[in-house]
KEVO-18395 format. One record per residue (C-alpha): chain; residue number from 0; residue in three letters; x, y, z. Coordinates in pm, 1 decimal. Example, Ala and Ser with C-alpha at 12.3 -4.5 7.8 and 13.67 -1.06 7.14 Angstrom:
<"A", 0, "ALA", <1230.0, -450.0, 780.0>>;
<"A", 1, "SER", <1367.0, -106.0, 714.0>>;
This chain:
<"A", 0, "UNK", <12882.9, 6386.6, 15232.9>>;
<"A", 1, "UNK", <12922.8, 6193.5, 15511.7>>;
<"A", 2, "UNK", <13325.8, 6303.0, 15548.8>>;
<"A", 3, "UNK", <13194.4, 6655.9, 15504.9>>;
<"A", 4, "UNK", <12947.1, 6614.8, 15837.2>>;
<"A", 5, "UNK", <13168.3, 6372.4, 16007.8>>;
<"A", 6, "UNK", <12974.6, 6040.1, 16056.4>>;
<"A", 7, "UNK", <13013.8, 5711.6, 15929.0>>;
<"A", 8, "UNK", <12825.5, 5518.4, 15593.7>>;
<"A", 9, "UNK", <12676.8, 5265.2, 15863.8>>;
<"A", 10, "UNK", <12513.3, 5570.2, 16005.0>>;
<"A", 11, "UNK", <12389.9, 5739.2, 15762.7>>;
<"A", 12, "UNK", <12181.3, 5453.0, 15604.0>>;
<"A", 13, "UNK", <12060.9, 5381.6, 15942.1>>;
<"A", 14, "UNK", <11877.6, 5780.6, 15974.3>>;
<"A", 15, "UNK", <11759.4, 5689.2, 15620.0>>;
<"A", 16, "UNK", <11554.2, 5393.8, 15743.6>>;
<"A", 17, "UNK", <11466.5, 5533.6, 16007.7>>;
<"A", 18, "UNK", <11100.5, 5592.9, 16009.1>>;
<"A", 19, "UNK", <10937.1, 5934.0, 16085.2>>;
<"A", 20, "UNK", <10867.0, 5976.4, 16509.5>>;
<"A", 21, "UNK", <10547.0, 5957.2, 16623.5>>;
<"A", 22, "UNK", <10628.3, 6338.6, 16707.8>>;
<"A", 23, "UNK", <10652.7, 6435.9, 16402.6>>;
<"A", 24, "UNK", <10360.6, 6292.0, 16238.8>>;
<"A", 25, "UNK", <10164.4, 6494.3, 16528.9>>;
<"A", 26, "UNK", <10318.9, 6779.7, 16484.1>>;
<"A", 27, "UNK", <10205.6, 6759.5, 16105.4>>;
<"A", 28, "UNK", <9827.2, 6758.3, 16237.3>>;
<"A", 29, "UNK", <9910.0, 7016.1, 16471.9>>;
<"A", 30, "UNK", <10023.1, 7222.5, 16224.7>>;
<"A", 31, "UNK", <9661.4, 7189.7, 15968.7>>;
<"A", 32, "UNK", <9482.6, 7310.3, 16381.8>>;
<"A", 33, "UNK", <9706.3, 7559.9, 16375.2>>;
<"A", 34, "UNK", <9632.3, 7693.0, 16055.3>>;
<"A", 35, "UNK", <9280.7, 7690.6, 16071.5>>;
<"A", 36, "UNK", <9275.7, 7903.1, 16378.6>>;
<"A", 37, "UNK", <9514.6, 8152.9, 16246.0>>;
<"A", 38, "UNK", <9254.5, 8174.5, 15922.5>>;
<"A", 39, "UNK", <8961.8, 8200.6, 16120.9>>;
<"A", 40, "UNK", <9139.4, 8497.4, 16295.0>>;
<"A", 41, "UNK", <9178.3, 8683.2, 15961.1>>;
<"A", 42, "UNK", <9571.0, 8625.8, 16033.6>>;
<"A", 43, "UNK", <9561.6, 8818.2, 16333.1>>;
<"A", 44, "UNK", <9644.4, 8569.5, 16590.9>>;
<"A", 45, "UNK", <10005.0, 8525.8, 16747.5>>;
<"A", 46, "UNK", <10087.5, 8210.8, 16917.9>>;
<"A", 47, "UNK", <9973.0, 8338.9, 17205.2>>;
<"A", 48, "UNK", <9569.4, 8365.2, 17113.2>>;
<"A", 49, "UNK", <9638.8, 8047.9, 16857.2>>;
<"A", 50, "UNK", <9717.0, 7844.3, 17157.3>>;
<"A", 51, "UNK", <9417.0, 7962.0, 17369.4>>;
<"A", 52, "UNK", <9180.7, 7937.8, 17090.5>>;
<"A", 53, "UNK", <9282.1, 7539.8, 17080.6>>;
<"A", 54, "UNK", <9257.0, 7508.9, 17457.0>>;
<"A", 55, "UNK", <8935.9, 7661.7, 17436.0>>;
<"A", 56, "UNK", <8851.7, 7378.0, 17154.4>>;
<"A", 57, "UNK", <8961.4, 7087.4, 17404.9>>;
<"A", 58, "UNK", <9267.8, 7053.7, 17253.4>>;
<"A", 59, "UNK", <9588.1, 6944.9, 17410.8>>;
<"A", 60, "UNK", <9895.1, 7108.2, 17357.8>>;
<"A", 61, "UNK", <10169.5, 7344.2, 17531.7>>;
<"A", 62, "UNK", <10246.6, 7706.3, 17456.9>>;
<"A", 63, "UNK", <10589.1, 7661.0, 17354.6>>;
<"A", 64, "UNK", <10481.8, 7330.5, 17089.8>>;
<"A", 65, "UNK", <10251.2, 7580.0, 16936.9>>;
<"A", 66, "UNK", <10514.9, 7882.9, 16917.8>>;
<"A", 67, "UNK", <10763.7, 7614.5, 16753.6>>;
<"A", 68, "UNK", <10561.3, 7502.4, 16501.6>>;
<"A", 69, "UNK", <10398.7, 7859.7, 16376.6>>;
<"A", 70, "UNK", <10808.4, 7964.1, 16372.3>>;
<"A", 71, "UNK", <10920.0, 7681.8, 16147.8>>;
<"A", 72, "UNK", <10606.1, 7741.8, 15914.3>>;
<"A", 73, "UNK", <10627.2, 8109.9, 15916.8>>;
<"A", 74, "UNK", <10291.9, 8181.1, 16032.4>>;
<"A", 75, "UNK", <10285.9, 8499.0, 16218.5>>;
<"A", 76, "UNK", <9965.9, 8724.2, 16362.4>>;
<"A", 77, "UNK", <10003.3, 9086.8, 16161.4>>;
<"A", 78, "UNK", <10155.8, 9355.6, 16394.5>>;
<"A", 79, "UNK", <10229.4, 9754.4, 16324.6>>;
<"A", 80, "UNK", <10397.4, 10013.1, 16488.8>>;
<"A", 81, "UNK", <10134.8, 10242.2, 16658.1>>;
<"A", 82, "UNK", <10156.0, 10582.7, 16490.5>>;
<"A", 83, "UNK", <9964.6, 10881.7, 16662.5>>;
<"A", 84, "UNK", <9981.1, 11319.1, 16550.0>>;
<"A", 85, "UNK", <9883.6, 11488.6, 16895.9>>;
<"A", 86, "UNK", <9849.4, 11850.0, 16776.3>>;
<"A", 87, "UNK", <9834.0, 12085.1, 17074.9>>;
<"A", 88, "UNK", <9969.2, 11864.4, 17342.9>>;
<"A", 89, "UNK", <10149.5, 12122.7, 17466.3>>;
<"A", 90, "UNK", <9860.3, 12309.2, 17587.3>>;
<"A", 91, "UNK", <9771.0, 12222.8, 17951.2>>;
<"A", 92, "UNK", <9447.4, 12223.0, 18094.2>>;
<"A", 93, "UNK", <9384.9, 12206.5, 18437.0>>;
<"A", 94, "UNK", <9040.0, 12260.0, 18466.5>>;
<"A", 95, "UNK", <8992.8, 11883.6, 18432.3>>;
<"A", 96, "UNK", <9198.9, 11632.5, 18646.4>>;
<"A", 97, "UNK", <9263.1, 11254.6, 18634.7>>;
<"A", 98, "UNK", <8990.4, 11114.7, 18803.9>>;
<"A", 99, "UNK", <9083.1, 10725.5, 18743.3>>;
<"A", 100, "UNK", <9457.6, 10671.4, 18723.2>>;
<"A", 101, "UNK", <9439.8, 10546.5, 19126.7>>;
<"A", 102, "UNK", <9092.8, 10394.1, 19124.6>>;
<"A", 103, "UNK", <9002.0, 10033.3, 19107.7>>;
<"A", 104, "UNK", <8773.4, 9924.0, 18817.7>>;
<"A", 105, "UNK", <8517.7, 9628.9, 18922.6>>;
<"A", 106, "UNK", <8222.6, 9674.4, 18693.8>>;
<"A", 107, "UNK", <8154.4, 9802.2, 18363.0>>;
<"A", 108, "UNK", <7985.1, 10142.6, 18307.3>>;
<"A", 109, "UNK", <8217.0, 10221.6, 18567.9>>;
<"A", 110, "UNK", <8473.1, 10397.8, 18340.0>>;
<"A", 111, "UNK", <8430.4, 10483.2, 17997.6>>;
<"A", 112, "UNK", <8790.0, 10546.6, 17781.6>>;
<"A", 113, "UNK", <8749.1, 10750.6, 17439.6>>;
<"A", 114, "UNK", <8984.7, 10929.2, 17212.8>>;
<"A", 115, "UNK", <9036.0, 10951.1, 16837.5>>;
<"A", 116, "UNK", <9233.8, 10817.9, 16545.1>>;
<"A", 117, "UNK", <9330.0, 10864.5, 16203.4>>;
<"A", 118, "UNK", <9224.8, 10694.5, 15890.8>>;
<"A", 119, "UNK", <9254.3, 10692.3, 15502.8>>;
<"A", 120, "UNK", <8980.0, 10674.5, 15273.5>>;
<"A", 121, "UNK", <9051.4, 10728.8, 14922.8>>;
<"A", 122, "UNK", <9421.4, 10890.4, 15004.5>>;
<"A", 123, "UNK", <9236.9, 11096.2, 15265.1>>;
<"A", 124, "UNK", <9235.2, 11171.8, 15608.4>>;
<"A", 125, "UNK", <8847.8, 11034.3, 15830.0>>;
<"A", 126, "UNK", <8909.8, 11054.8, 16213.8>>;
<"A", 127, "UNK", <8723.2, 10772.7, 16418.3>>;
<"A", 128, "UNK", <8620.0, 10882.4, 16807.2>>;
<"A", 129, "UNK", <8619.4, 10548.3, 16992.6>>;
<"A", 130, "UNK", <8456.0, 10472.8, 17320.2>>;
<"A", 131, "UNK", <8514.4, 10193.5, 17525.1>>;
<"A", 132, "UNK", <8431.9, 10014.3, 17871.8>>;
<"A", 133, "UNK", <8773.5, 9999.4, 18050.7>>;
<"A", 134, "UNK", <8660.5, 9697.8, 18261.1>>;
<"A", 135, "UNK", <8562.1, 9449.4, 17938.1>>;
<"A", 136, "UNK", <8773.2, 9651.7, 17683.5>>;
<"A", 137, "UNK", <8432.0, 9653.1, 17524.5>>;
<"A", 138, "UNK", <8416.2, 9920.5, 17210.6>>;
<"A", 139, "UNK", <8078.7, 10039.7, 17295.4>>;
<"A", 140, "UNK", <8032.8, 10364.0, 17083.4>>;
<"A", 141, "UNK", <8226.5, 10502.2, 16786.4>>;
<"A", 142, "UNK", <8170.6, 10762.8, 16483.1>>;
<"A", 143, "UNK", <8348.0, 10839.2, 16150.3>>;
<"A", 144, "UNK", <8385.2, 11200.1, 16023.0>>;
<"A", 145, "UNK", <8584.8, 11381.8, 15798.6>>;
<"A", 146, "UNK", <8700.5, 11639.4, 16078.7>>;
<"A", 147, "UNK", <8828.4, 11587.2, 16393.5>>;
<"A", 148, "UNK", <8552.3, 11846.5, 16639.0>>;
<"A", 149, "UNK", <8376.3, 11785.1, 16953.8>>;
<"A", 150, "UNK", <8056.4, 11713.2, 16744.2>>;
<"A", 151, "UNK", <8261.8, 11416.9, 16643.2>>;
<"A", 152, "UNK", <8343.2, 11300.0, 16954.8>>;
<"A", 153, "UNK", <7980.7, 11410.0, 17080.6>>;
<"A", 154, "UNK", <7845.5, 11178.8, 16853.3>>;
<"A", 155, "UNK", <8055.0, 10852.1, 16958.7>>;
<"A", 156, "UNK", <7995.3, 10917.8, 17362.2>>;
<"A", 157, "UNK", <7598.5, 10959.8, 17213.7>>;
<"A", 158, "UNK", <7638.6, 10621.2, 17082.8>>;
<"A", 159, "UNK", <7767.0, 10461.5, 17388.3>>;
<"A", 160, "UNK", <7529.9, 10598.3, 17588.0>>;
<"A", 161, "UNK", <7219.7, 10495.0, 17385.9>>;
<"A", 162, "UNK", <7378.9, 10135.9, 17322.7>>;
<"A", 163, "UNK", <7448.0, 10076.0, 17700.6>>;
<"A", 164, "UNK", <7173.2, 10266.0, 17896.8>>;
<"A", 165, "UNK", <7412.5, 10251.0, 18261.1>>;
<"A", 166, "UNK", <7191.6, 10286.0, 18554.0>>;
<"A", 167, "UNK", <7432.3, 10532.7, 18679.2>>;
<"A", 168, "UNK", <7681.1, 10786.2, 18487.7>>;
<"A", 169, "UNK", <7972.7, 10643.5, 18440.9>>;
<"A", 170, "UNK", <8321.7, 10830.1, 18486.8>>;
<"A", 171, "UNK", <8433.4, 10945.0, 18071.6>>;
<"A", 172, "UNK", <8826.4, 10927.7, 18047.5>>;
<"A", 173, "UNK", <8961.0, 11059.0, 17805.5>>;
<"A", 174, "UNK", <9345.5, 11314.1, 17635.7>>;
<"A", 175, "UNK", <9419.0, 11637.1, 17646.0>>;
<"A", 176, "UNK", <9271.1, 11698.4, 17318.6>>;
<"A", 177, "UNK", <9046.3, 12019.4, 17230.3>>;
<"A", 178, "UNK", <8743.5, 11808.2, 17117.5>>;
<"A", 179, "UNK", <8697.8, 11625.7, 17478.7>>;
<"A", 180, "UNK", <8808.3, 11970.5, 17684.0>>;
<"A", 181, "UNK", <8602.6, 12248.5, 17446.6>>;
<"A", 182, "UNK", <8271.8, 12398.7, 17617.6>>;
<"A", 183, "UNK", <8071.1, 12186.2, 17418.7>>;
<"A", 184, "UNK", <8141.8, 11900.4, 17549.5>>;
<"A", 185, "UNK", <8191.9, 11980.5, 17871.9>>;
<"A", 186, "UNK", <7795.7, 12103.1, 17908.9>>;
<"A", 187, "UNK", <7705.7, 11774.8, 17664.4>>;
<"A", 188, "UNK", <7878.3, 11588.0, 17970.7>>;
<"A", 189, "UNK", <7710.6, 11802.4, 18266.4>>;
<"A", 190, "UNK", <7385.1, 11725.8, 18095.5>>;
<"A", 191, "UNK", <7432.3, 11360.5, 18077.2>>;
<"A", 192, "UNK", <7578.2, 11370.5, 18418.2>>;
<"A", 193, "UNK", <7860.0, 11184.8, 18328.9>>;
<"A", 194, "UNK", <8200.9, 11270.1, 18556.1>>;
<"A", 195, "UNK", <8506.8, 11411.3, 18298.5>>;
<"A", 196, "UNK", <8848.9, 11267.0, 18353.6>>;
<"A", 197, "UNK", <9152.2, 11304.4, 18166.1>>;
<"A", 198, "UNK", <9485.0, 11192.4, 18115.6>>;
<"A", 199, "UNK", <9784.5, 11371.8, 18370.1>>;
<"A", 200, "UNK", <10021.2, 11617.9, 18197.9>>;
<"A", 201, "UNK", <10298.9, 11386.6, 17970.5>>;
<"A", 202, "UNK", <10127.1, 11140.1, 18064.1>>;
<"A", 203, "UNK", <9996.1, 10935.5, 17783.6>>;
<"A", 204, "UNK", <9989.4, 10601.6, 17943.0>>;
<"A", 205, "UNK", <9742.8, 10683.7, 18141.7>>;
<"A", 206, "UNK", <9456.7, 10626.7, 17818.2>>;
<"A", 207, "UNK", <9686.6, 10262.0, 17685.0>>;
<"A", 208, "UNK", <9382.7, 10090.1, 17677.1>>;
<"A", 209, "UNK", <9215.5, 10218.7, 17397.4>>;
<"A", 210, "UNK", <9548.1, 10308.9, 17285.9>>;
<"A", 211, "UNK", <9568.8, 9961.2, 17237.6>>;
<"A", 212, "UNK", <9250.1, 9888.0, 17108.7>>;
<"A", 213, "UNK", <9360.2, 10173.6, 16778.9>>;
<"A", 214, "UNK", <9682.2, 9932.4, 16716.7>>;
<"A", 215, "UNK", <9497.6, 9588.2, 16732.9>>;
<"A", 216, "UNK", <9244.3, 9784.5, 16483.1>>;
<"A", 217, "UNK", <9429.8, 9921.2, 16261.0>>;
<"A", 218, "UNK", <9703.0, 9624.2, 16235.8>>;
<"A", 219, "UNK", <9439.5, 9374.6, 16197.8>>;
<"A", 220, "UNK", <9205.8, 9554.7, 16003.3>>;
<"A", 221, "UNK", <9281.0, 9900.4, 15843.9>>;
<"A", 222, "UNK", <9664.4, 9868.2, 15730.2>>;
<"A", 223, "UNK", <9562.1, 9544.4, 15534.1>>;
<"A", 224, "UNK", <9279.9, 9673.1, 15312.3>>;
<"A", 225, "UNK", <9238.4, 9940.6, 15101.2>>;
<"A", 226, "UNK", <8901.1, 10201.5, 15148.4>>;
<"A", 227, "UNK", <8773.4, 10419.5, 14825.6>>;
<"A", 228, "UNK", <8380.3, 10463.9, 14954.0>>;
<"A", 229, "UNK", <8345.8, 10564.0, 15294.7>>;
<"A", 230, "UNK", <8043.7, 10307.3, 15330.8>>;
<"A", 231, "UNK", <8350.2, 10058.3, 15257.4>>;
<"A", 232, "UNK", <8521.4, 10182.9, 15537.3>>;
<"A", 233, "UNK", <8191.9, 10176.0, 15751.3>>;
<"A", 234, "UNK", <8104.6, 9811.4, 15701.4>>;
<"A", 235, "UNK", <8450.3, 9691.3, 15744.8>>;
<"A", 236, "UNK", <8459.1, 9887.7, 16116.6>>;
<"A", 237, "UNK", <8123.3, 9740.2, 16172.6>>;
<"A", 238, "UNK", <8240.7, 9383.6, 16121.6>>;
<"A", 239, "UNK", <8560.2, 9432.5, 16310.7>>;
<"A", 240, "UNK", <8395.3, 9553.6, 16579.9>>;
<"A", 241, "UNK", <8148.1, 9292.1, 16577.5>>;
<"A", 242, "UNK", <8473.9, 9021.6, 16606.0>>;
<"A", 243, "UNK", <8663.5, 9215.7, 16821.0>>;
<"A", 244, "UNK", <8403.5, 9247.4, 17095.0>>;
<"A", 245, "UNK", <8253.3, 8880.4, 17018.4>>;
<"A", 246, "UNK", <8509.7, 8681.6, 16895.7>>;
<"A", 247, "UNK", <8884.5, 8812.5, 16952.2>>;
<"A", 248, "UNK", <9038.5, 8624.9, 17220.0>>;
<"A", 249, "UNK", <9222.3, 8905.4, 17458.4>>;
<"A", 250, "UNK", <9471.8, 8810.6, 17684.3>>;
<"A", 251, "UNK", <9408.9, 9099.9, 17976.2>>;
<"A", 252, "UNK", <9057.5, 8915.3, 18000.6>>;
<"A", 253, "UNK", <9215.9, 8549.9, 18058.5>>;
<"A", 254, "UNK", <9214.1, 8446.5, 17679.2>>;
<"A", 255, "UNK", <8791.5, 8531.3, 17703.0>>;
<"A", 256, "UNK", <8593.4, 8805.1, 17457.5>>;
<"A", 257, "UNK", <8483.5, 9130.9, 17568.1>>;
<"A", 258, "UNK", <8086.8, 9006.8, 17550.7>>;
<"A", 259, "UNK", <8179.3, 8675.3, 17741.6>>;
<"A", 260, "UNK", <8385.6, 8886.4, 18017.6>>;
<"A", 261, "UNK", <8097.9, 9097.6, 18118.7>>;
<"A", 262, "UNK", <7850.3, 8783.2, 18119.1>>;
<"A", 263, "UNK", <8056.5, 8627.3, 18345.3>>;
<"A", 264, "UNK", <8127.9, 8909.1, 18595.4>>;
<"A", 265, "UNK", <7764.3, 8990.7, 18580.6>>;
């Protein structure tokens, strides 16, 4: 062996001796830290998050130790490719414009984001209308039904709008899509006095946030369980939701939770 890797006997029997760095005994501790954040996150966490969830524990370590040692013990935070169907993009409305796309955000209930997703119960399709507070990235009103109609998305704005009670209307953001643009909704909105915004033509970037919000959902939550009841599917939203607002670190907010954003901004 030791011909094979070039170095002498001498050598060798000295790195045998040798007893295990101080390092590396840490970086065994680190390691049982490490894990228990990344299980506390349901897996979810990347180093990233695991690294600000320590700091925010008082512990001591750098960015790149942490990425290190979750790459040499394969632990990973759960990722997916974001998948979307946008029937009837190609229709273009232009009774509505993009209201938000230049405007600064500095308070929540300032702009509301919503849209809809796709999701399987039993091996079929439920659509979920989201709606959340682009300042905190707070989810802040959201139905489950098993079509996707304005009375779908009616009901999720409803929900926002009963759980947050804003002093003033805020601007609602929102696709292209024929449940946000129908008549419906549009009076629903008049009514509530809420201001309608939506997303420039091609221009789908212009909703990411709760874009991103459907990924983090569905890759942390939805693509690792199966749903046969929809109450099964409807408690395991309501807890994620309940983590994801309280509990999931989010880097955009400086490694801080939706709920703790908007009490300290308050």
């Amino acid at each position: 062996m030791c011909r094979v890797y070039g170095v002498s006997r001498s050598g060798f029997y000295a790195w045998v001796r040798r007893p295990i760095s101080q390092r590396a005994l840490d970086d065994v501790q680190w390691i049982e830290k490490i894990r228990a954040v990344h299980k506390a996150s349901r897996q979810t966490y990347g180093s990233p998050r695991v690294h600000a969830a320590l700091k925010r524990s008082s512990e001591r370590i750098g960015r790149r130790r942490v990425e290190r040692l979750m790459q040499a013990q394969h632990i990973q935070g759960c990722s997916t490719n974001m998948y979307r169907s946008l029937p009837g993009l190609h229709k273009f409305y232009v009774s509505v414009s993009d209201k938000i796309s230049k405007m600064p955000i500095t308070a929540a209930n300032q702009v509301w984001v919503g849209d809809v997703t796709y999701l399987k119960v039993s091996g079929q399709w439920r659509y979920m209308a989201t709606v959340m507070d682009r300042y905190s990235r707070k989810i802040i009103g959201w139905a489950v039904g098993r079509k996707r109609t304005t009375a779908l998305t009616r009901r999720a704005l409803k929900a926002a709008m009963r759980a947050r009670q804003p002093a003033r209307p805020p601007i609602f953001h929102s696709d292209r899509g024929t449940e946000f643009l129908s008549g419906v909704f549009k009076r629903y909105l008049d009514r509530a006095g809420v201001t309608q915004s939506v997303n420039r033509p091609r221009t789908m970037n212009d909703n990411a946030h709760i874009e991103s919000w459907f990924k983090s959902m569905k890759s942390e939550m939805n693509h690792r369980s199966t749903f046969k009841p929809d109450s099964a599917l409807h408690k395991a939203q309501t807890s994620y939701l309940d983590i994801y607002n309280k509990e999931r670190l989010h880097s955009s907010l400086r490694y801080t939770t939706p709920t703790e954003f908007e009490a300290a901004c308050s």
